[in-house]
N, C-alpha and C positions, 0 to 999 in steps of 0.2 A: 083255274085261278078265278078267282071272285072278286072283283072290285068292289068298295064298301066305302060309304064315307064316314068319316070319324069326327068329330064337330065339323070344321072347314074344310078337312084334308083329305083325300084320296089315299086309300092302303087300300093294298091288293094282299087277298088273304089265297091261301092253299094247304090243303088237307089233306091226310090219307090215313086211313086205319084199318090194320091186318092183325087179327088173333095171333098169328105167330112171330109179326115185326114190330109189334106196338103201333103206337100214335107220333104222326108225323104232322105237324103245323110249321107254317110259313108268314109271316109278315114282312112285307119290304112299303115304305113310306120316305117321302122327303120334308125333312124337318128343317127350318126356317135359321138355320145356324152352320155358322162353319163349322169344318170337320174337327179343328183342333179343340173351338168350346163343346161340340158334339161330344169327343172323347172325356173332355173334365166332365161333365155334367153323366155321363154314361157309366163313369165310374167311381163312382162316389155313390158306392154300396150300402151307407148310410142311408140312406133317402130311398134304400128299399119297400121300408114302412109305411111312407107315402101313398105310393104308386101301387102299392099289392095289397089286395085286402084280406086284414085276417095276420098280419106280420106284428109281433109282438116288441121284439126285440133284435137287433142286427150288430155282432161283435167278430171283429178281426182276430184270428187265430195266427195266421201270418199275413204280414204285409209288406210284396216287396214290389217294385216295378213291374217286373213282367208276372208274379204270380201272386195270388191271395187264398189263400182259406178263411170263408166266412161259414161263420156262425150264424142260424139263421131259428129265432121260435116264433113258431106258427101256431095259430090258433086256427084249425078245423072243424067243426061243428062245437060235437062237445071235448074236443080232445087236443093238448100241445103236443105239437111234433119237434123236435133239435134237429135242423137239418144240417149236416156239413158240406160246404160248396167249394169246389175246387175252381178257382179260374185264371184263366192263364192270357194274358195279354199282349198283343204287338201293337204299341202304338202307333201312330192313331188309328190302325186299319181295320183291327179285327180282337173281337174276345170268344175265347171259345169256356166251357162251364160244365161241368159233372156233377152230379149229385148221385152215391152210391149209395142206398140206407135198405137193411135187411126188411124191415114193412113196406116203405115206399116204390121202392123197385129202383131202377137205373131213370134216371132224366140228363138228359144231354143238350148242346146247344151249340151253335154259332152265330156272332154277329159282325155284320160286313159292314165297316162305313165307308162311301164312298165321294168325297168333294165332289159337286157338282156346280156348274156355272149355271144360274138358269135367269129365264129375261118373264119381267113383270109383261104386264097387260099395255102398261103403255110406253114398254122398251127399255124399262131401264133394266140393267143386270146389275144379278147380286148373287152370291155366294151362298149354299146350299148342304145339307147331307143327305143323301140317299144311305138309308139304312135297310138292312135286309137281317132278317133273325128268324131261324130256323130251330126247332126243336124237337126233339125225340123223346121218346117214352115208353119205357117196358116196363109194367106195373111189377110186382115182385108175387102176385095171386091175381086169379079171376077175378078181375073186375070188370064192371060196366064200359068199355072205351066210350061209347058214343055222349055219356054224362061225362066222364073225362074232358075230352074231347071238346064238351061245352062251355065244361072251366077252364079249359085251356083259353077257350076264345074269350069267355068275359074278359078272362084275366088280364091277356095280353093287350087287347083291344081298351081296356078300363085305363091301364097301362098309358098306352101309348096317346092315347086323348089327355089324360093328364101330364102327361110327359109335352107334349105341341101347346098346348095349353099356356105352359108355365114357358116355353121358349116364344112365342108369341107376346107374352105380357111383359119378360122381361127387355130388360136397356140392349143384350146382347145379342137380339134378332139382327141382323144383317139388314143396316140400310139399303135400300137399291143405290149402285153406283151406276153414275153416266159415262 
C-alpha cells in the first residue's frame, strides 16, 4: 500500500497486475461528510462528466433504488466509446459496478462507505466517511496493463481530489461538534 496525498488529504493507494488476472487498483480515503450525504452525492451518476475526463455524455437506461443501468460516451483519444454500467446498490454502505463491452473487456468494482467519528486537531468531533473503492480489469486483447494501470490511477486519483474538493467548499462539510 502506498500513501499519497491528494490536495489535503491522505489516500492510501494499492495495485497489482497479472497478464492472466488483469489489473487490480485500491483507493480507500476519508471524506469530510457523513455517510448519508456521502451516499447522495456518490450517486448521482450524473456529475460523472465532472470528475472523469474525456465523459461526453451520461444517461439512465434504468433507474431504480437498488439498481441502475448507465449509459456512458466517452471520448478516448481519437475515438467514442458507449459504455453500459450495471450498478447495483445497498444504501448507504456499498455500490458494487460492471461494465461488460466486447472491445473494452470486463471492468468491475466495489465501493465501501464507512461512518466514521473522527476528532479535529483541537478535539472537537465530527462526523466522517471512510470510503474504500476497489477495481478490477481484464482487458478484452493484449494490451499495455502498466499504461492502463496509469489511467487508472490519474483517473481515480483526478477523481477523488475533485470529488474532497467540492465536499470541502460546500455548506455540507461536517461542522466539528463539541
Amino acid at each position: 500500500m502506498q500513501q499519497l496525498e491528494v490536495g489535503r488529504h491522505e489516500v492510501q493507494w494499492r495495485q497489482r497486475i497479472s497478464r492472466t488476472e488483469g489489473l487490480f487498483a485500491g483507493v480507500a480515503f476519508t471524506a469530510p461528510i457523513r455517510r448519508t450525504r456521502m451516499w447522495q452525492r456518490a450517486t448521482a451518476y450524473t456529475d460523472i462528466g465532472r470528475t472523469i475526463p474525456g465523459v461526453l455524455a451520461v444517461q439512465y437506461l434504468e433507474r431504480r433504488p437498488e439498481r441502475q443501468v448507465i449509459q456512458v460516451d466517452l471520448k478516448v483519444l481519437w475515438r467514442t466509446l458507449r459504455l453500459t454500467f450495471e450498478v447495483e446498490q445497498e444504501a448507504p454502505n456499498a455500490i458494487r459496478f460492471q461494465l461488460i463491452h466486447q472491445y473494452v473487456g470486463e471492468y468491475r468494482g466495489l465501493c465501501v462507505f464507512e461512518e466514521l467519528p473522527s476528532a479535529s486537531a483541537d478535539g472537537a468531533r465530527s462526523a466522517a466517511t471512510r470510503v474504500n473503492l476497489t477495481t478490477w480489469y481484464q482487458p478484452s486483447r493484449p494490451v499495455p496493463l502498466r499504461l492502463l494501470l496509469l489511467v487508472e490511477r490519474i483517473a481515480l486519483l483526478q477523481g477523488i481530489e475533485s470529488f474532497l474538493a467540492s465536499c470541502e467548499s460546500s455548506e455540507e462539510a461536517v461542522a466539528p461538534v463539541r
